[in-house]
C-alpha positions as CSV (number, residue, x, y, z in Angstrom):
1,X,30.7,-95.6,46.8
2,X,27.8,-95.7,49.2
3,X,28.3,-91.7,49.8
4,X,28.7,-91.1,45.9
5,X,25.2,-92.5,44.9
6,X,23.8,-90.9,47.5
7,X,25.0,-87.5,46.7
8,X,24.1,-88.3,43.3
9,X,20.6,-89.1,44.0
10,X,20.3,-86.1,45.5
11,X,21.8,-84.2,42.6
12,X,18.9,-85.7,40.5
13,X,16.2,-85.0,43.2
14,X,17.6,-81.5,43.3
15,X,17.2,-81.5,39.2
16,X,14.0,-83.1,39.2
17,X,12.8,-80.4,41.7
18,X,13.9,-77.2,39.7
19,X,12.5,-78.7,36.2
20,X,9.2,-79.4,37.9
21,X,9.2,-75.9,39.2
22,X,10.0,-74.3,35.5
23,X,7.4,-76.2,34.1
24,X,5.1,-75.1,36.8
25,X,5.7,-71.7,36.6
26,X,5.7,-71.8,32.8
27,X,1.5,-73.3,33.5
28,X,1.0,-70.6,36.0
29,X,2.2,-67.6,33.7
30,X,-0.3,-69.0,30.9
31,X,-3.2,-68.6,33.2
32,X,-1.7,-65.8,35.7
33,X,-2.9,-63.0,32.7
34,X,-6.6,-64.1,33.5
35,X,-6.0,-64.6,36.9
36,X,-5.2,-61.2,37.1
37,X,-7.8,-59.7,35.0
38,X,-10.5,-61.3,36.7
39,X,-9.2,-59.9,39.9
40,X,-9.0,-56.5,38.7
41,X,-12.1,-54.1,40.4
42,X,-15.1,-54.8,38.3
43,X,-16.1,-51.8,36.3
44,X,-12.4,-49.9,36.8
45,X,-10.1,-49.0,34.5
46,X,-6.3,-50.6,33.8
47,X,-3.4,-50.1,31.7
48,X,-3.1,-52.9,29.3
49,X,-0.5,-53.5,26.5
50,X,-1.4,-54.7,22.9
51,X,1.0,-55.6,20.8
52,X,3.5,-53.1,22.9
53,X,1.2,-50.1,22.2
54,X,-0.9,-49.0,25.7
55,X,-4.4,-48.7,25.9
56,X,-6.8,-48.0,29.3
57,X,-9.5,-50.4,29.3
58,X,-12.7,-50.7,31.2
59,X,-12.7,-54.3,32.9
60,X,-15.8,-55.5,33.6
61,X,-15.5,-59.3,35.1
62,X,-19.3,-59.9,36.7
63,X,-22.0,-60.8,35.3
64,X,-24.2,-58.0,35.9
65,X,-21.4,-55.9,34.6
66,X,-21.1,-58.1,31.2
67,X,-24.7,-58.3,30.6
68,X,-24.6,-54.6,30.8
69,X,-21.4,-54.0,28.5
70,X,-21.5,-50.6,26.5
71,X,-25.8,-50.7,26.3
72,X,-27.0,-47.2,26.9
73,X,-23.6,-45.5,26.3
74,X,-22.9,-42.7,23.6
75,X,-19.3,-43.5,23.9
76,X,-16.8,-46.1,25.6
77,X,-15.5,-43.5,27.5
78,X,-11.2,-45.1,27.6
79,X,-10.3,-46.6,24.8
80,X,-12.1,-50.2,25.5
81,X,-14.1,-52.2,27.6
82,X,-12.6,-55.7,28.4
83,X,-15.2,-58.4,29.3
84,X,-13.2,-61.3,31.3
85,X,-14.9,-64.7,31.7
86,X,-14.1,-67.8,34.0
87,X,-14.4,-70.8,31.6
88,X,-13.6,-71.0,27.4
89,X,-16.7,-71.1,25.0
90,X,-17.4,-69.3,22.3
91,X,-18.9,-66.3,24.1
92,X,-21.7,-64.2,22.4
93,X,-22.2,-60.7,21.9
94,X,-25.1,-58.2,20.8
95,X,-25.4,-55.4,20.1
96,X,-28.3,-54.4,22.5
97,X,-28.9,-50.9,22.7
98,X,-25.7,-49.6,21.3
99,X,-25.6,-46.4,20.1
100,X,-22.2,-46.9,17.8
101,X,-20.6,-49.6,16.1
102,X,-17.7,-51.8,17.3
103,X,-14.8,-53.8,16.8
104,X,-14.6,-56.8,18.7
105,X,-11.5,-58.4,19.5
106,X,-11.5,-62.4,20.8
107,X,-8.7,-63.1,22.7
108,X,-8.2,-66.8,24.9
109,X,-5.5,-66.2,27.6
110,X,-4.8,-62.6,26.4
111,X,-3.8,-63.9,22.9
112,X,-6.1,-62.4,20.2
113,X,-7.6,-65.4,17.9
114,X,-10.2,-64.1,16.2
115,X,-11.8,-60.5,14.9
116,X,-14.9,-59.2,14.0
117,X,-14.5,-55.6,12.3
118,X,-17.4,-53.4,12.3
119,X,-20.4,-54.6,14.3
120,X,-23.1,-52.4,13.5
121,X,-25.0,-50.6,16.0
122,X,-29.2,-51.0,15.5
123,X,-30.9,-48.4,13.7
124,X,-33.7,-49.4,16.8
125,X,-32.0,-49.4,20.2
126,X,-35.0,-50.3,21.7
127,X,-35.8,-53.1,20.2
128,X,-34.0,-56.2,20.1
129,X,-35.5,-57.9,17.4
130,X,-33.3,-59.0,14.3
131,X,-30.3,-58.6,16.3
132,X,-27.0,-60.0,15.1
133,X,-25.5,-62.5,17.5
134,X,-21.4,-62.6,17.3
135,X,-19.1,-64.8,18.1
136,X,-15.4,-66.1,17.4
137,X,-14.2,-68.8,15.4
138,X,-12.9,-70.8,18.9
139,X,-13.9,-70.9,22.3
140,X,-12.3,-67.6,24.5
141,X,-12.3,-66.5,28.0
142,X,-11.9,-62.5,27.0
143,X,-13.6,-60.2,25.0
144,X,-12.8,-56.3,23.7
145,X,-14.6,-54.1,22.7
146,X,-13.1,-51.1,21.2
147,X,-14.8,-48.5,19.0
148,X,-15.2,-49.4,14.9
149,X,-11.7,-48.1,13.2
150,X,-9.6,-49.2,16.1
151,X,-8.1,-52.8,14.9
152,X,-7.6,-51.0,11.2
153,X,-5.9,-48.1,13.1
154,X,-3.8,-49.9,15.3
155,X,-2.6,-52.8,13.4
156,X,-4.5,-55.2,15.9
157,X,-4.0,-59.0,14.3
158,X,-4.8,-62.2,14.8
159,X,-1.6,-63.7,17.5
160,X,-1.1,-60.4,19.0
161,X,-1.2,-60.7,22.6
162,X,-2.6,-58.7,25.5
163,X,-0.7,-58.0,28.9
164,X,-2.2,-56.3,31.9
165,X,0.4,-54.0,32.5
């Protein structure tokens, strides 16, 4: 009898052990996307899925790099540039010497959750005066930026979700 509870404690340990490590790995995998992002070269480019369909974007995980975003540019040059934060908040963007107008696409642990369609570029680049500030409905750790058209052209909705690939 002594022997039976014993291996039957053991059984439960054993249980208790591999549902623990589910759950653990089920945490990880929610926070692995931005793990990865954030560890991807800062200014490089990566294959990324959206909603299944494959897009190169620009990552840019510093801050220089995310102050900087597409200023200056007369074109993304892939198809997006990814800004990938540490911490949730409702992140802001401008559109600081832009020279074209963008989509931006909020996403909090690769899942897109809000979308702002057609941010306009400034007739001024050089001034920053009367800029619009944007930002999502909810706090995010990820921000794209893809060229104006792209959400319309490519279906992009709120729930979709965003894998480094």
């Amino acid at each position: 009898m002594k022997k039976f509870l014993l291996l039957g404690g053991l059984v439960i340990s054993i249980f208790s052990l591999v549902v623990w490590m589910k759950n653990a790995s089920q945490k990880t995998d929610v926070l692995s996307l931005q793990e990865r992002v954030l560890l991807i070269k800062d200014g490089s480019t990566h294959s990324f899925l959206l909603d299944d369909k494959e897009f190169i974007f620009e990552v840019v995980n510093s801050n220089i790099s995310r102050m900087r975003g597409l200023s200056g540019r007369d074109s993304i040059g892939s198809d997006g540039m990814l800004f990938a934060f540490e911490f949730v908040e409702r992140h802001s963007i401008w559109m600081k010497e832009m020279e074209f107008d963008l989509d931006i696409i909020w996403l909090l642990n690769g899942r897109v959750v809000d979308i702002t369609l057609g941010a306009t570029a400034p007739k001024d680049i050089s001034s920053t005066v009367g800029l619009e500030i944007y930002q999502p409905c909810l706090g995010v750790n990820q921000v794209l930026e893809v060229e104006s058209g792209f959400v319309d052209r490519w279906g992009v909705e709120v729930g979709d979700e965003l894998i480094v690939n």
